[in-house]
C-alpha positions as CSV (number, residue, x, y, z in Angstrom):
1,X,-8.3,28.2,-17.8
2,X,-5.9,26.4,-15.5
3,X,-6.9,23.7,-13.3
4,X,-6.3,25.3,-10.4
5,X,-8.5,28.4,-11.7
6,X,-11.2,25.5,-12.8
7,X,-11.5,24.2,-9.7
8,X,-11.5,27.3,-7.6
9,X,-14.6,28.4,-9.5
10,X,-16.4,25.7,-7.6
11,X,-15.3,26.9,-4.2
12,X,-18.3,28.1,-2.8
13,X,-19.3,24.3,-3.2
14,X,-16.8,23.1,-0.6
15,X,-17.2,26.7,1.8
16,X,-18.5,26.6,5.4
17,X,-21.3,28.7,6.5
18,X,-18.3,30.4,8.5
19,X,-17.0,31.3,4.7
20,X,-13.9,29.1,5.9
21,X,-13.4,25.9,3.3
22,X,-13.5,22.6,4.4
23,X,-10.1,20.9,4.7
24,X,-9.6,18.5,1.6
25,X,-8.3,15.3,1.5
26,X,-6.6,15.1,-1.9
27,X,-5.5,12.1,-3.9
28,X,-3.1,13.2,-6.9
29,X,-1.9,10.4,-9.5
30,X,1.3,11.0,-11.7
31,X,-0.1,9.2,-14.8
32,X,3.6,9.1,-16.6
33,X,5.6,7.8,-13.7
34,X,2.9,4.7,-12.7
35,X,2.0,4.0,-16.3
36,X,6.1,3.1,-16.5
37,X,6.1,1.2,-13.2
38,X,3.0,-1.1,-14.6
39,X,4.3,-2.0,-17.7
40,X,7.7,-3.0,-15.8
41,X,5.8,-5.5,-14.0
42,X,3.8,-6.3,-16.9
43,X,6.5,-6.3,-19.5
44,X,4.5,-4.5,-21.7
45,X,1.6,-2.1,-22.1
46,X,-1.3,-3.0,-19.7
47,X,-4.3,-5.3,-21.2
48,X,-7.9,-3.7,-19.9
49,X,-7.6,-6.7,-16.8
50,X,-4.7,-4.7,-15.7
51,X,-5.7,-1.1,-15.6
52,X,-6.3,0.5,-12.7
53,X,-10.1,0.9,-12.6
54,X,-10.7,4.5,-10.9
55,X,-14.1,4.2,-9.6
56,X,-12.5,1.7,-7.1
57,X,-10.1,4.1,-6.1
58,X,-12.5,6.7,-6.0
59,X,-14.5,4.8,-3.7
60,X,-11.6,4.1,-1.7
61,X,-10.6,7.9,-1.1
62,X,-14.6,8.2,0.2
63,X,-13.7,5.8,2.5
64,X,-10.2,7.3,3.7
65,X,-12.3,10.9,3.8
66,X,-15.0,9.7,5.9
67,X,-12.5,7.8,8.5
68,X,-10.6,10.9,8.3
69,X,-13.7,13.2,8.9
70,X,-14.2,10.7,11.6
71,X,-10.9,11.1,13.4
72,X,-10.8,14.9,13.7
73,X,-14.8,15.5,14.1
74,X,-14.0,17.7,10.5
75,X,-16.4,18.1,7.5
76,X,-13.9,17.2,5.1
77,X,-13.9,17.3,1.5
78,X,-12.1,14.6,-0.8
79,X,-10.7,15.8,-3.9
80,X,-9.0,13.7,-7.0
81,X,-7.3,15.1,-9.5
82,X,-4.8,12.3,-12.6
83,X,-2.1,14.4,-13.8
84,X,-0.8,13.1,-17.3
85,X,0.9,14.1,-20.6
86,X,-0.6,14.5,-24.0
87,X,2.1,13.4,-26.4
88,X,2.0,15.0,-30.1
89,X,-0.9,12.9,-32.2
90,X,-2.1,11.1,-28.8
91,X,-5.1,13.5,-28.3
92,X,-7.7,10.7,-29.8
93,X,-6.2,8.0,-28.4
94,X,-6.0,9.6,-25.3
95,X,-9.3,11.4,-25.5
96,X,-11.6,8.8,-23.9
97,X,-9.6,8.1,-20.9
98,X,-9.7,11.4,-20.1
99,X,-13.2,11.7,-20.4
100,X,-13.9,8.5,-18.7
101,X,-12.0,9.8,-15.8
102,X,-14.0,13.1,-15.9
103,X,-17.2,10.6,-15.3
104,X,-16.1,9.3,-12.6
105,X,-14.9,12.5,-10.6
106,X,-11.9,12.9,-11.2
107,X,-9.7,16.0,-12.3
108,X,-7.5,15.9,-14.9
109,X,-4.5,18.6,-15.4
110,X,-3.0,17.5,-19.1
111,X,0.5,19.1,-20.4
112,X,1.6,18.4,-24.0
113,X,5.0,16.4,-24.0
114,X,7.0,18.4,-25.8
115,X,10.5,16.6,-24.4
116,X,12.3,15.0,-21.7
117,X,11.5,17.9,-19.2
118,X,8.4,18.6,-20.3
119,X,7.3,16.2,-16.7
120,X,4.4,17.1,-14.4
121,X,6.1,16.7,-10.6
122,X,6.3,20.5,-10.7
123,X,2.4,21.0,-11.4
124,X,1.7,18.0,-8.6
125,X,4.0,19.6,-6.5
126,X,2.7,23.2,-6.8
127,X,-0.9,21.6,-6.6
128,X,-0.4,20.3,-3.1
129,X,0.8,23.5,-2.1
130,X,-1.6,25.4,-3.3
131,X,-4.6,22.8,-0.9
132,X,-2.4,22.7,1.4
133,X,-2.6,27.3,1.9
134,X,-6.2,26.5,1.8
135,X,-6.4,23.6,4.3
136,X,-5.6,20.1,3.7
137,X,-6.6,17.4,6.4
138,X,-5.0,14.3,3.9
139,X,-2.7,13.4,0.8
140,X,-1.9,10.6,-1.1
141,X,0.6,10.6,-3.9
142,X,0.0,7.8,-6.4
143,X,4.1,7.8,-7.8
144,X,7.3,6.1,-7.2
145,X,8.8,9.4,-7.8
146,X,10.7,9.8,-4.3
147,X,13.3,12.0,-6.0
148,X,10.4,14.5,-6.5
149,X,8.2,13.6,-3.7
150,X,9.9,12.0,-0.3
151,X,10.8,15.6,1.1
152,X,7.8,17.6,0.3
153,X,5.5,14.7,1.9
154,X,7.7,14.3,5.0
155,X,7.5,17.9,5.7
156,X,3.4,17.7,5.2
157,X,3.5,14.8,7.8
158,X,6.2,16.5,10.2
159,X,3.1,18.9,9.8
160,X,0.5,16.8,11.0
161,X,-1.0,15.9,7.7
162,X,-2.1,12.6,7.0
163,X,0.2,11.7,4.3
164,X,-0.3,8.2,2.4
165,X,1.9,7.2,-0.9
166,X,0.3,4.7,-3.3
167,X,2.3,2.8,-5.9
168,X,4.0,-0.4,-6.2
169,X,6.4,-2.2,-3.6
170,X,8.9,-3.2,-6.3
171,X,9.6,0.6,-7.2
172,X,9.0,2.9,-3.9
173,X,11.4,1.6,-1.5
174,X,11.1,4.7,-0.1
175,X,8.0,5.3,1.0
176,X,7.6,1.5,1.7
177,X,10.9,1.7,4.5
178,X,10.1,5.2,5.3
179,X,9.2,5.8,9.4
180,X,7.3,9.1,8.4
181,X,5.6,8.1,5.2
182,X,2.6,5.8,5.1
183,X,2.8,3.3,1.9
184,X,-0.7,1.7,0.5
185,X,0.4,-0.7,-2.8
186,X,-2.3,-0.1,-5.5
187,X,-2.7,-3.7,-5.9
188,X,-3.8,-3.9,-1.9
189,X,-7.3,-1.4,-2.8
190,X,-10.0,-3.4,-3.2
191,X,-11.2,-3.4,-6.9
192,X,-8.4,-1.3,-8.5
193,X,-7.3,-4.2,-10.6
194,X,-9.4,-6.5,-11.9
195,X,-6.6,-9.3,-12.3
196,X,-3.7,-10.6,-9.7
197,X,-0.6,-8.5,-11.2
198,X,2.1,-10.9,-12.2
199,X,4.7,-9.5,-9.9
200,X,8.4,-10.4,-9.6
201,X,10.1,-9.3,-6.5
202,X,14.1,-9.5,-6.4
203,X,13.4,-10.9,-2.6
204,X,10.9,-13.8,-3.9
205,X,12.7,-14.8,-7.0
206,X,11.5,-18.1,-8.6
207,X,13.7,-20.9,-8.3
208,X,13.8,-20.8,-12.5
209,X,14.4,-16.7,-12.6
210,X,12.6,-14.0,-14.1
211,X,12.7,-11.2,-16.5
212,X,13.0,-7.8,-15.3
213,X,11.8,-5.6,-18.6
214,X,13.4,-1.7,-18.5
215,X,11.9,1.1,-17.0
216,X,12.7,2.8,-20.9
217,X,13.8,1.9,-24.1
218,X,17.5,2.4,-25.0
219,X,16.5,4.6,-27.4
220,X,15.3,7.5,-24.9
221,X,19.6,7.8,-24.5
222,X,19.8,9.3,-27.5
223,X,16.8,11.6,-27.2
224,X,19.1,12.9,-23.7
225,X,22.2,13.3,-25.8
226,X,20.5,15.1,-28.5
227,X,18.7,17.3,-26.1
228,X,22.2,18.2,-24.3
229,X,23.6,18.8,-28.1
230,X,21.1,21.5,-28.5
């Protein structure tokens, strides 16, 4: 069963007495592309004081639902879902995250990484889409992806959607200079992390320097070239 088919077994939970639904606000995180921008600031894989901690941003997205409920005297619903992928052998490892994420109420949609293209902007994209047919009041879209994202969530705001993109200064330009866009940095959610992030910005550099790690080892040129090759 998909996620989407998952999740629209519950409707009758989150239908009006009218039989219309109520409009979500929905918080959608691309595990892949915020897992790369974290260990770019941390230069290295996160320690447990620097991973996000989801119930905080689960109890931030009650908070942005209720203000929004608020605003447009609405009964709206808030919705989570982590989209991530599963590389070969990872399912252990991986395992209890997943669940622990389950716990808290959150969705997860998990696709095997099978290669390079093998991303999930498509399945977030398609997500969104799919609320948005069934009513969406909010949306916030926890990447630095504004290749795949910037136009999709301009035209939801151009709509009159709430729109909000969470992520880190350092790697959204985008949505942080954007007129249309709304930009919330991860690190400004109270509770998310549990440590100060040792950030470097290219604007504040210390007067000794500082090391910028890459976004990907060297070695993911070859895994392009061979891929081209076949």
């Amino acid at each position: 069963m998909s996620l989407d088919e998952d999740m629209s077994a519950t409707s009758d939970s989150v239908t009006g007495a009218a039989g219309n639904p109520h409009r979500r606000v929905l918080l959608v995180w691309d595990a892949p592309n915020l897992d790369m921008g974290l260990g770019a600031i941390l230069g290295g894989r996160p320690t447990a004081a620097y991973r996000p901690r989801f119930d905080a941003l689960g109890r931030w997205l009650l908070a942005r639902t209720a203000e929004l409920s608020r605003s447009s005297s609405t009964t709206l619903e808030p919705e989570a879902t982590v989209f991530t992928n599963i590389a070969p052998g990872s399912a252990d490892v991986v395992r209890p995250w997943v669940e622990a994420l389950r716990n808290v109420g959150f969705a997860v949609f998990a696709k095997p990484k099978i290669d390079e293209d093998s991303d999930v902007d498509s399945d977030m994209l398609h997500h969104i889409e799919l609320r948005r047919s069934e009513g969406l009041a909010g949306v916030m879209v926890a990447s630095a992806d504004g290749q795949a994202f910037r136009e999709p969530l301009e035209e939801l705001a151009n709509a009159g959607i709430a729109v909000q993109v969470l992520g880190f200064r350092e790697h959204a330009s985008w949505a942080v200079t954007s007129e249309i866009l709304d930009f919330v940095d991860l690190e400004d959610i109270p509770g998310v992390f549990r440590e100060p992030l040792p950030r470097v910005s290219l604007d504040m550099l210390p007067d000794e320097g500082a090391w910028l790690q890459p976004f990907r080892p060297l070695s993911a040129l070859l895994v392009g070239r061979k891929s081209v090759a076949e």
